[in-house]
DSSP file (Angstrom, degrees, kcal/mol; ACC not computed):
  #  RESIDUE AA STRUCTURE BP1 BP2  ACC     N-H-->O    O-->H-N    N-H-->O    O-->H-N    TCO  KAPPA ALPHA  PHI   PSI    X-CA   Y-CA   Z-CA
    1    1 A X              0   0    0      0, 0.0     0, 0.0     0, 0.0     0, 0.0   0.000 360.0 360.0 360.0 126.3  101.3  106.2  114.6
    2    2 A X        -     0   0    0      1,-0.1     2,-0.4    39,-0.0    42,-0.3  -0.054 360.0-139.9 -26.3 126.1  101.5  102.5  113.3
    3    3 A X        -     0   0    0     40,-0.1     2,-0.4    38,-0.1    40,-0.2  -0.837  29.9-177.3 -96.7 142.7  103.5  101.8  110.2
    4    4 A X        -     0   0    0     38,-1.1    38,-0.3    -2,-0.4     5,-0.1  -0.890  15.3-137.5-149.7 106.7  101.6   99.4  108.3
    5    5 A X    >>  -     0   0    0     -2,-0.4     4,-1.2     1,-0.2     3,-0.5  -0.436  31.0-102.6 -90.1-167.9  102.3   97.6  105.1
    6    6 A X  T 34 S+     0   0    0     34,-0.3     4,-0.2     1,-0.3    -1,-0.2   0.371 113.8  50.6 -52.7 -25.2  100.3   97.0  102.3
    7    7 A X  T 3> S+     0   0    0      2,-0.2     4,-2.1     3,-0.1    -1,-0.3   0.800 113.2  40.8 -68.7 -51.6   99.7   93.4  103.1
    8    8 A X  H <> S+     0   0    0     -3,-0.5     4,-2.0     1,-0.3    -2,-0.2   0.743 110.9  60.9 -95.4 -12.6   98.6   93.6  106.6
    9    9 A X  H  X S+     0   0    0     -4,-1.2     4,-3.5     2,-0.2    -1,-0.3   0.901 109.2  43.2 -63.9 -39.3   96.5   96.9  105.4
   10   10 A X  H  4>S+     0   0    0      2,-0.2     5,-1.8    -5,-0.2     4,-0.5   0.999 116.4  56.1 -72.8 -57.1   94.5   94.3  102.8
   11   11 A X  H ><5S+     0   0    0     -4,-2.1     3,-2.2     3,-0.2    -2,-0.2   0.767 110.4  39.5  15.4-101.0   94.4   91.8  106.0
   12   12 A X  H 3<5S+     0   0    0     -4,-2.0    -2,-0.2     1,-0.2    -1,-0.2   0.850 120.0  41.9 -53.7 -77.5   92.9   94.0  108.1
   13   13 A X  T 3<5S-     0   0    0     -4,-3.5    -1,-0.2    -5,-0.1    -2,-0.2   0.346 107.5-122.6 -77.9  15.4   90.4   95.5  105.7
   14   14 A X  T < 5S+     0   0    0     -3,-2.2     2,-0.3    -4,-0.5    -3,-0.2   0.802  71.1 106.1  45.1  50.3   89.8   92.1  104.3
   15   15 A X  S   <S-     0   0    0     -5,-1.8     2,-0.4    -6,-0.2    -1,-0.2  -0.785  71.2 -83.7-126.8-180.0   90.6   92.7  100.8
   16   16 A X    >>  -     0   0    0     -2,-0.3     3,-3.1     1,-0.1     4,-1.9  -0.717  37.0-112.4 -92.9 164.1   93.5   91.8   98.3
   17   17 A X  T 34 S+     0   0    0     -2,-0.4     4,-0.5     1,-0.3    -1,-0.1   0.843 115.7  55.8 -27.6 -62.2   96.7   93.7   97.9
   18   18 A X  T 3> S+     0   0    0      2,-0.2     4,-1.1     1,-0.1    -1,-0.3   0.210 101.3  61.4 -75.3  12.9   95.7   95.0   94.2
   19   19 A X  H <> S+     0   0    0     -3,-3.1     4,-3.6     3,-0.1     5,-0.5   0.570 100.2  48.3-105.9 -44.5   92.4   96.5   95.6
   20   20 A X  H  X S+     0   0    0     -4,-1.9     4,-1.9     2,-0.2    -2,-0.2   0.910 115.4  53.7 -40.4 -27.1   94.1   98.8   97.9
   21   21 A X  H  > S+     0   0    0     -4,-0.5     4,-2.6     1,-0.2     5,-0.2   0.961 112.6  39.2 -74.5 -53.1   96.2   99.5   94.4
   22   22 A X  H  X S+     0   0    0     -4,-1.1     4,-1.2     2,-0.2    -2,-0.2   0.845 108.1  59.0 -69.2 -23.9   93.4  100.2   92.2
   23   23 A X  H >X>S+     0   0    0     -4,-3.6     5,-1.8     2,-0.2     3,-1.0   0.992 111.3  50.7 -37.8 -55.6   91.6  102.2   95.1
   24   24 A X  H 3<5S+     0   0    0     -4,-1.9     3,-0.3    -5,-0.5    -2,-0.2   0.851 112.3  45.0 -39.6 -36.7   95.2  104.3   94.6
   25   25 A X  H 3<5S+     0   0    0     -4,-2.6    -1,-0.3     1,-0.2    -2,-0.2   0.775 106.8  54.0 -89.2 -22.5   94.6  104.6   91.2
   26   26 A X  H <<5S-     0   0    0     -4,-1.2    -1,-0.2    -3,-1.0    -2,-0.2   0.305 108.5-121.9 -86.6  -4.8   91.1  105.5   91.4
   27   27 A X  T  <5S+     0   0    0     -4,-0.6    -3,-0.2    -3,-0.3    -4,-0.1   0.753  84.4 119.9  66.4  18.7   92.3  108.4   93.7
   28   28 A X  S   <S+     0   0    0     -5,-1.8     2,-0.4    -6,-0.2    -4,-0.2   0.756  81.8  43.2 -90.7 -34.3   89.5  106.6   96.7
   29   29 A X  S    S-     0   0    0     -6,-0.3     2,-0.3    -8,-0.1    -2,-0.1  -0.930  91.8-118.2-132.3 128.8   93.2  106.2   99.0
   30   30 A X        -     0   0    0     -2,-0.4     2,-0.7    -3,-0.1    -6,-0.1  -0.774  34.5-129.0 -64.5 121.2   96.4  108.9   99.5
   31   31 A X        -     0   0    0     -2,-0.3    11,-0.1    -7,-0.2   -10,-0.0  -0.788  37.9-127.9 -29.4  79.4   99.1  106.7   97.9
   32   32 A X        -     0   0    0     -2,-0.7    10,-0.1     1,-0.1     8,-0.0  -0.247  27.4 -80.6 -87.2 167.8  101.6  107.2  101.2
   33   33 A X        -     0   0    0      1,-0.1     2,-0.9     7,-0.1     8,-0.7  -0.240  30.3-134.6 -66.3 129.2  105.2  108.3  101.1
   34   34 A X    >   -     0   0    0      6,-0.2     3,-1.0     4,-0.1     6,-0.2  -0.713  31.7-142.5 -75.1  88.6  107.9  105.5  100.0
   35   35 A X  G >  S-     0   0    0     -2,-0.9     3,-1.5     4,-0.4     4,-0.0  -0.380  72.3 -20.9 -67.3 112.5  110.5  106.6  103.1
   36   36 A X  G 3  S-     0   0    0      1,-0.3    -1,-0.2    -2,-0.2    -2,-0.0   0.919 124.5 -53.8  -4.5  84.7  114.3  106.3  101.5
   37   37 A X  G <  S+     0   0    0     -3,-1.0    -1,-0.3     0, 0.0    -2,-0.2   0.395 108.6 142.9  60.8  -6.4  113.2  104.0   98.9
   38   38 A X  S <  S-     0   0    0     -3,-1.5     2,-0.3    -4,-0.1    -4,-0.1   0.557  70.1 -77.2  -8.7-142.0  111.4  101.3  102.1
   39   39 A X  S    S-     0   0    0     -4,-0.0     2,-0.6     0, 0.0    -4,-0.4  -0.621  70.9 -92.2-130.7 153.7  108.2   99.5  101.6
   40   40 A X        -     0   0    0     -2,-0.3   -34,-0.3    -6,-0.2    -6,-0.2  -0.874  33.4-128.8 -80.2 130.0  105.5  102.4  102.1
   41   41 A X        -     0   0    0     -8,-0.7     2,-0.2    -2,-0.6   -36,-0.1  -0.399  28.0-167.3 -82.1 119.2  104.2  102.9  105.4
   42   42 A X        -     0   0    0    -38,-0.3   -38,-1.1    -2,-0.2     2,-0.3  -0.548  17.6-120.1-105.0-165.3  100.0  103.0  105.7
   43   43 A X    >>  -     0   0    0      1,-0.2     4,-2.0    -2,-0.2     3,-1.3  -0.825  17.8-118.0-140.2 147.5   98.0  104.0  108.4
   44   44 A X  H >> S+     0   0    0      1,-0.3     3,-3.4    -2,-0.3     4,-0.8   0.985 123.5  65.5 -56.7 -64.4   95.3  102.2  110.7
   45   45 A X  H 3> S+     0   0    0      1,-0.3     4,-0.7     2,-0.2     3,-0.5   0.486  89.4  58.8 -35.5 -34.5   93.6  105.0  109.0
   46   46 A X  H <> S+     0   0    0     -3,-1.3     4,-1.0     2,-0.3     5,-0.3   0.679 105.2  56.2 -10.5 -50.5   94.0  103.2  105.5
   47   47 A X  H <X S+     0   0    0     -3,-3.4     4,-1.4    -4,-2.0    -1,-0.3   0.940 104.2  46.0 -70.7 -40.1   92.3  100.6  107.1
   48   48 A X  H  X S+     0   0    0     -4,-0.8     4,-0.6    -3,-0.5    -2,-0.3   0.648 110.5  55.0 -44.8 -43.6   89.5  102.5  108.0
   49   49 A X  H >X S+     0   0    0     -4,-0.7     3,-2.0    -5,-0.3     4,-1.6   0.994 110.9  43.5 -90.6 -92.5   89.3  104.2  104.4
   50   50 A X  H 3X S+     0   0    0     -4,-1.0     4,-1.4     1,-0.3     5,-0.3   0.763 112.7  49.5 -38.2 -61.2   89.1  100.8  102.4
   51   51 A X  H 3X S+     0   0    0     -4,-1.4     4,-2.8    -5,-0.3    -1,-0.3   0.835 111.7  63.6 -66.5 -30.7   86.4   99.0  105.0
   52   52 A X  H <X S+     0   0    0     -3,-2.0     4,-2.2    -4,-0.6    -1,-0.3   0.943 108.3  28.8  28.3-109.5   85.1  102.4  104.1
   53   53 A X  H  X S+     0   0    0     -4,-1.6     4,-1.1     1,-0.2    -2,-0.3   0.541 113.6  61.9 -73.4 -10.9   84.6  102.0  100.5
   54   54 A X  H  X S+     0   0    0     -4,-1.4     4,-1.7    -5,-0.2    -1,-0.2   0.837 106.9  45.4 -99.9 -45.0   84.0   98.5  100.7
   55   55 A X  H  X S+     0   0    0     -4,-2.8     4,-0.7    -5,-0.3    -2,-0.2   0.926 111.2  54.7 -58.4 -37.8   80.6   99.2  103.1
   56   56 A X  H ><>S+     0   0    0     -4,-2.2     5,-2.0     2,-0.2     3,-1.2   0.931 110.6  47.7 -52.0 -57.3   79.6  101.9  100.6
   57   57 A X  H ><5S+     0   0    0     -4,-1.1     3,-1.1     1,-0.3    -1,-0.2   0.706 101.7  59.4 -45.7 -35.6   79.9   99.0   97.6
   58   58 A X  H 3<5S+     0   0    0     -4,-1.7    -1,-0.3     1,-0.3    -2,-0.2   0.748 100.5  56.7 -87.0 -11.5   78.0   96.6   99.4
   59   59 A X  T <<5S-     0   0    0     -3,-1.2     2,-0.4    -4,-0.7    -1,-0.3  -0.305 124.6 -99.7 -94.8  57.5   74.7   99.5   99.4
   60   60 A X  T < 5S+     0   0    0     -3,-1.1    -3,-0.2     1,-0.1     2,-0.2   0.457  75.8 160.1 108.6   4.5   75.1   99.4   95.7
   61   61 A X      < -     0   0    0     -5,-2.0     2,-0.4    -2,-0.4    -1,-0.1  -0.568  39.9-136.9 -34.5 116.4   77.5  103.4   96.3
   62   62 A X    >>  -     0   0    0     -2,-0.2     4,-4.8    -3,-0.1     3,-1.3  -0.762  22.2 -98.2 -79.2 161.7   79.5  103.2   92.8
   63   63 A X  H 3> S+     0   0    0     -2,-0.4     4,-3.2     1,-0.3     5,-0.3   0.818 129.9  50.6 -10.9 -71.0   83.3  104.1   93.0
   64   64 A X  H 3> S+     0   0    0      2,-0.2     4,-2.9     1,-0.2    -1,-0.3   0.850 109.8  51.4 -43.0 -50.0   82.2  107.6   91.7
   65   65 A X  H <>>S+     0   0    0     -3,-1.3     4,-2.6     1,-0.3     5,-0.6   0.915 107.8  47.8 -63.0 -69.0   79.6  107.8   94.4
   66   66 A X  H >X5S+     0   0    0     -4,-4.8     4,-2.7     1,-0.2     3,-1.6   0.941 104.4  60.2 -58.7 -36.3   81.7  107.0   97.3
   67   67 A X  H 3X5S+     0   0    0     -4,-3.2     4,-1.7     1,-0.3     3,-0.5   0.995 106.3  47.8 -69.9 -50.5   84.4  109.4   96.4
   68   68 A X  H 3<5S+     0   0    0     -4,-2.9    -1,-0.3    -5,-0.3     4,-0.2   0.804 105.2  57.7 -55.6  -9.9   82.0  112.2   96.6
   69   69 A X  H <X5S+     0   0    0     -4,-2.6     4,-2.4    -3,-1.6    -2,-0.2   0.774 109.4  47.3 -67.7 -42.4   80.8  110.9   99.9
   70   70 A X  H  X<S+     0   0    0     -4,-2.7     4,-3.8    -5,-0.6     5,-0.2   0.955 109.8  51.1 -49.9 -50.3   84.5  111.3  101.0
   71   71 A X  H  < S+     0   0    0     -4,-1.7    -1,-0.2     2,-0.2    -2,-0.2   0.505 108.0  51.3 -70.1 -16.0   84.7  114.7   99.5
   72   72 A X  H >4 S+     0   0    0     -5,-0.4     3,-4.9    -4,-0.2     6,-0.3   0.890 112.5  54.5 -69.4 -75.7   81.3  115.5  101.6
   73   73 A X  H 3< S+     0   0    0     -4,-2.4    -2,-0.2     1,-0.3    -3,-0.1   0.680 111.9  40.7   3.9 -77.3   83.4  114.0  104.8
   74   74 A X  T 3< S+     0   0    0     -4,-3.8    -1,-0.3    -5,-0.1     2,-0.3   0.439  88.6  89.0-100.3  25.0   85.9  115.9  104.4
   75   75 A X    <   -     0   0    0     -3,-4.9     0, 0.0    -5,-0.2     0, 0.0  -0.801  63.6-143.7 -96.0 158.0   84.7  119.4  103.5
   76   76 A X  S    S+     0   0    0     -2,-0.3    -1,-0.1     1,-0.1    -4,-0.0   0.688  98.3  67.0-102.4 -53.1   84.0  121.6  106.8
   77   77 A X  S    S+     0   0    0     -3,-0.1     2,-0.1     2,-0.0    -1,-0.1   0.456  84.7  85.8 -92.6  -9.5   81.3  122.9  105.0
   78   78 A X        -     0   0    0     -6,-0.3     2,-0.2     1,-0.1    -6,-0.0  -0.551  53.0-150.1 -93.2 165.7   78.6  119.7  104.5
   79   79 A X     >  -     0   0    0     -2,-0.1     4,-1.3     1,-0.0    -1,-0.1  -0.524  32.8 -98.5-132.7-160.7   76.4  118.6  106.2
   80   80 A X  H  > S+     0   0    0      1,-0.3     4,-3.0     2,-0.2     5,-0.3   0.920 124.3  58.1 -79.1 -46.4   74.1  115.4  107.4
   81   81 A X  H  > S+     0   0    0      1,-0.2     4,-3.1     2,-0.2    -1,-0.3   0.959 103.0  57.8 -66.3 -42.4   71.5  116.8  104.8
   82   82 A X  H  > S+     0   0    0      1,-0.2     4,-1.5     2,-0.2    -1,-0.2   0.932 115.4  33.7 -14.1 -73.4   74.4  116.3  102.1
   83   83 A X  H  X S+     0   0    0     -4,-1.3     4,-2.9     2,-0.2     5,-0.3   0.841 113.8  54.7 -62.4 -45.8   74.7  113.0  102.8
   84   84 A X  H  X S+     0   0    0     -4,-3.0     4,-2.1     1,-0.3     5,-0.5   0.948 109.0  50.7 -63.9 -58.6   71.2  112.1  103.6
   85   85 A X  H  X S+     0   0    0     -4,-3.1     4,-2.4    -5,-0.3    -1,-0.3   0.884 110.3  51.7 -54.7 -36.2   70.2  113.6  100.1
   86   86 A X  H  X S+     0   0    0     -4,-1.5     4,-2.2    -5,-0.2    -2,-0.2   0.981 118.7  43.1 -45.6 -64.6   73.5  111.1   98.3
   87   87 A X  H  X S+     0   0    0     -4,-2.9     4,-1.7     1,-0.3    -1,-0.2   0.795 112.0  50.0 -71.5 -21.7   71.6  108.3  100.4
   88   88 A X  H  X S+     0   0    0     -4,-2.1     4,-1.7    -5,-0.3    -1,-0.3   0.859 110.5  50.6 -80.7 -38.9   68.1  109.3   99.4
   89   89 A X  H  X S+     0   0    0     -4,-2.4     4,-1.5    -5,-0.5    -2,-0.2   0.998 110.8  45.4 -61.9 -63.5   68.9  109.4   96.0
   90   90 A X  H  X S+     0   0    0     -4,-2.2     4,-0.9     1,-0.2    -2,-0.2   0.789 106.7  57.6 -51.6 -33.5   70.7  105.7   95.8
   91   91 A X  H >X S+     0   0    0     -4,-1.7     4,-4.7     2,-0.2     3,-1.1   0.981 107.2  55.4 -74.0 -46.8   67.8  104.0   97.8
   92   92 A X  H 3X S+     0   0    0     -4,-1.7     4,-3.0     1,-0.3    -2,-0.2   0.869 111.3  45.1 -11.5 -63.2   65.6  105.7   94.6
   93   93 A X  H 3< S+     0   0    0     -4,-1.5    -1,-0.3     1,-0.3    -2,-0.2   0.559 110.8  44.2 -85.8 -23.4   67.6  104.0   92.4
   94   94 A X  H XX S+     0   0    0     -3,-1.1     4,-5.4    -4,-0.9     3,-1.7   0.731 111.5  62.1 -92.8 -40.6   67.9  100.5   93.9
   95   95 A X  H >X S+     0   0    0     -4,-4.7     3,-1.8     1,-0.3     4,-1.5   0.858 111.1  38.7 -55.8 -74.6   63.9  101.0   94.4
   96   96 A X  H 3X S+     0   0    0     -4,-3.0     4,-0.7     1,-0.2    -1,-0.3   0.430 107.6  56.4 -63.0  12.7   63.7  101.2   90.7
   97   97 A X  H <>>S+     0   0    0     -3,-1.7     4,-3.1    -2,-0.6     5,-0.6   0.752 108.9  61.7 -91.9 -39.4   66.4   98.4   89.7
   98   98 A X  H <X5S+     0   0    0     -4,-5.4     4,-0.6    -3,-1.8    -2,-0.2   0.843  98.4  49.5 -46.3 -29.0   63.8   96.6   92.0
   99   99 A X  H  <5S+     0   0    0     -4,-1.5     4,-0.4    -5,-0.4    -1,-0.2   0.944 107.4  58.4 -74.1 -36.8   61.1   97.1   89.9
  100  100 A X  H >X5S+     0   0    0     -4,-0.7     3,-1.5    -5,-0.2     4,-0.7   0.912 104.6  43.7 -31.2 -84.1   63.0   95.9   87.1
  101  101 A X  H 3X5S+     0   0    0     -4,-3.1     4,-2.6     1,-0.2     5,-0.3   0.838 103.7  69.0 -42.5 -35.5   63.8   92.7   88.2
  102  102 A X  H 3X<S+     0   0    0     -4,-0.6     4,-0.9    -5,-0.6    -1,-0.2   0.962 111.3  36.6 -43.6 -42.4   60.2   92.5   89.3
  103  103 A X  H <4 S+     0   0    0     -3,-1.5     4,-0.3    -4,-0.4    -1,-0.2   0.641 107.4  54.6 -76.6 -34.9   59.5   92.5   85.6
  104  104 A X  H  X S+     0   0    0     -4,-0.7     4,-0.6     2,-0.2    -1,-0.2   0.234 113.4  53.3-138.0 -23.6   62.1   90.6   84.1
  105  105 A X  H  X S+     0   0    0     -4,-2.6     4,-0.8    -5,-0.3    -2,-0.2   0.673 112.3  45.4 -79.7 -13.3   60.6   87.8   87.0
  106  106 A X  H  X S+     0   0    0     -4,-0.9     4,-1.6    -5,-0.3    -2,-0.2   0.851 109.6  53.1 -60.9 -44.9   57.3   88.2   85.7
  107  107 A X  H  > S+     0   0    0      1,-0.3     4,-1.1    -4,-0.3    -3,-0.1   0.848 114.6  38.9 -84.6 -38.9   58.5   87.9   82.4
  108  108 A X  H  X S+     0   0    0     -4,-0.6     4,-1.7     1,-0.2    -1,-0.3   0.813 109.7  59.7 -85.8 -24.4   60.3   84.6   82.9
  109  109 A X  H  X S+     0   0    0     -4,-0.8     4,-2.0     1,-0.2    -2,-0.2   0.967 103.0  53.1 -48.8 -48.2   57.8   83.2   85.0
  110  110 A X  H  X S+     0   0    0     -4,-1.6     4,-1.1     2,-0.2    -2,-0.2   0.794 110.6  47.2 -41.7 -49.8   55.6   83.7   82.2
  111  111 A X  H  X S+     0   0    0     -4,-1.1     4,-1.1     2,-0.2    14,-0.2   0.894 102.5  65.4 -57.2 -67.6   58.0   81.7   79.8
  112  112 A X  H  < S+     0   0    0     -4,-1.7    -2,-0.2     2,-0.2    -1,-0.2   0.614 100.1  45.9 -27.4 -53.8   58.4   79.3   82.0
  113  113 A X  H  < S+     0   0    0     -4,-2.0    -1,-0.2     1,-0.1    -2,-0.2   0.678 107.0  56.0 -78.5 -28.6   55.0   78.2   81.9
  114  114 A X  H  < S+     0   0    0     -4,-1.1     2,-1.2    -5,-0.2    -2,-0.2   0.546  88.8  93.6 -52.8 -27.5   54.6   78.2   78.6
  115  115 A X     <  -     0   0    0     -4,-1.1     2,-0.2     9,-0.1     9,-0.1  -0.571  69.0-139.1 -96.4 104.0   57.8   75.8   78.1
  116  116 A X        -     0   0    0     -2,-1.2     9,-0.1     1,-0.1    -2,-0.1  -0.352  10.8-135.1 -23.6 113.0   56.9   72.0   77.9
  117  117 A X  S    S+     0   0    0     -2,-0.2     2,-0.3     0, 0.0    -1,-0.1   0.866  90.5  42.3 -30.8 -54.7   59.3   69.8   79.9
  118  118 A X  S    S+     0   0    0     -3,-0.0     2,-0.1     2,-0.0    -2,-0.0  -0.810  84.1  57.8-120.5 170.9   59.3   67.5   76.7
  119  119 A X  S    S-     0   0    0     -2,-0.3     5,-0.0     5,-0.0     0, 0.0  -0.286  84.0 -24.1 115.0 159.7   59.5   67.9   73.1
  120  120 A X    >   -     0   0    0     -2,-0.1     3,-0.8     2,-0.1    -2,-0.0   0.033  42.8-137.3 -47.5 135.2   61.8   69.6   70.6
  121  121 A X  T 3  S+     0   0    0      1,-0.2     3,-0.4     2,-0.1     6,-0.2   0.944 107.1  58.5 -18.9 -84.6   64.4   72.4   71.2
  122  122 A X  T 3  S+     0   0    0      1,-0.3    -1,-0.2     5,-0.1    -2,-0.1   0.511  98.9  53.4   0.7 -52.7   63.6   73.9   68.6
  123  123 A X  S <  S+     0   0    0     -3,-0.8    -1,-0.3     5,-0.0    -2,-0.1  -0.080  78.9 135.0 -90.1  22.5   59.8   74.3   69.5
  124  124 A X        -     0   0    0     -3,-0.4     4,-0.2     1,-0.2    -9,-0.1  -0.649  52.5-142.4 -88.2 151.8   60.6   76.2   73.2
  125  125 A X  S >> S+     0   0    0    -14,-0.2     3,-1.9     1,-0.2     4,-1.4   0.996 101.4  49.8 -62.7 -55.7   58.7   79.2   73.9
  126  126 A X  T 34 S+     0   0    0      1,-0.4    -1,-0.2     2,-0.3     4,-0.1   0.429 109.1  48.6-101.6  -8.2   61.4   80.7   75.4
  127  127 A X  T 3> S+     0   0    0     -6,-0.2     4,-1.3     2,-0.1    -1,-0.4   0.568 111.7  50.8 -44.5 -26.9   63.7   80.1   72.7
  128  128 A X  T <4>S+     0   0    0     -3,-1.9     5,-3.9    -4,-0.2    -2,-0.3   0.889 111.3  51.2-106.5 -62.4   61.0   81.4   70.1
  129  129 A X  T ><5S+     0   0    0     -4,-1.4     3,-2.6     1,-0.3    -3,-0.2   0.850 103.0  61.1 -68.9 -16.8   60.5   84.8   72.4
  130  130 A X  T 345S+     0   0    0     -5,-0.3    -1,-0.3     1,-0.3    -2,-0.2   0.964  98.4  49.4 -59.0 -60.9   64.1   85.4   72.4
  131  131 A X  T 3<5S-     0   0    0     -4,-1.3    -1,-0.3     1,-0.1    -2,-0.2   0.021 129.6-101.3 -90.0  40.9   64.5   85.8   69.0
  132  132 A X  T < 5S+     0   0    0     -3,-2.6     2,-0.3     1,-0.2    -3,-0.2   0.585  79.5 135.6  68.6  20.1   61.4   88.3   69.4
  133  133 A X      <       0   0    0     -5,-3.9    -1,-0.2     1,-0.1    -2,-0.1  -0.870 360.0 360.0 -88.7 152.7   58.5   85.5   68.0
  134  134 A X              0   0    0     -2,-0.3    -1,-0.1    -3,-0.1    -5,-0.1   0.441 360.0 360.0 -90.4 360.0   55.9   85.5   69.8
């Protein structure tokens, strides 16, 4: 098996050095053994792991999230429907952060139209709603 340090692991999985640490620290990566006092040796697998967690982050997975997706991984005992419900759930959740923003672009559109181009600060709508006048 490839010995790999820490550098060429972050390389390779296109991150920095310190996110491979805090993965460690977050318990998302096995730490590997420092071999009489060395550099510690990763694993292509390492590489794997981080690009990993990094795809999981980019669907909006938090930290928490993905480790339990690992811990579905590697239990014997889960299955696709495990996962699928984890996935089912998070797409839920993104729908309703969508709605949100839906709202909060309504809301500033709204503002928006209300605000004059010229004329005092002071006098903006969207100053004036801010600090809850209407």
């Amino acid at each position: 098996m490839a010995s790999l340090t820490i550098g060429k692991v972050a390389r390779e999985a296109g991150v920095n050095v310190e996110t491979i640490r805090f993965y460690e620290r977050r318990g998302l990566i096995k730490q590997p053994p420092r071999p009489d006092k060395s550099f510690r040796q990763y694993s292509p697998e390492h590489i794997k792991r981080v690009r990993f967690i990094r795809e999981a982050q980019a669907l909006g997975f938090s930290l928490q999230e993905i480790a339990d997706l690992l811990e579905l991984r590697a239990d014997s005992s889960s299955n696709c429907g495990d996962v699928h419900s984890r996935a089912t759930a998070k797409k839920e959740e993104v729908r309703g952060k969508i709605e949100n923003l839906k709202h909060i672009e309504k809301a500033l559109n709204k503002l928006i139209a209300e605000c004059p181009l010229k004329g005092e600060t002071g006098r903006s709508p969207i100053l004036s709603a801010l600090d809850g006048e209407k």
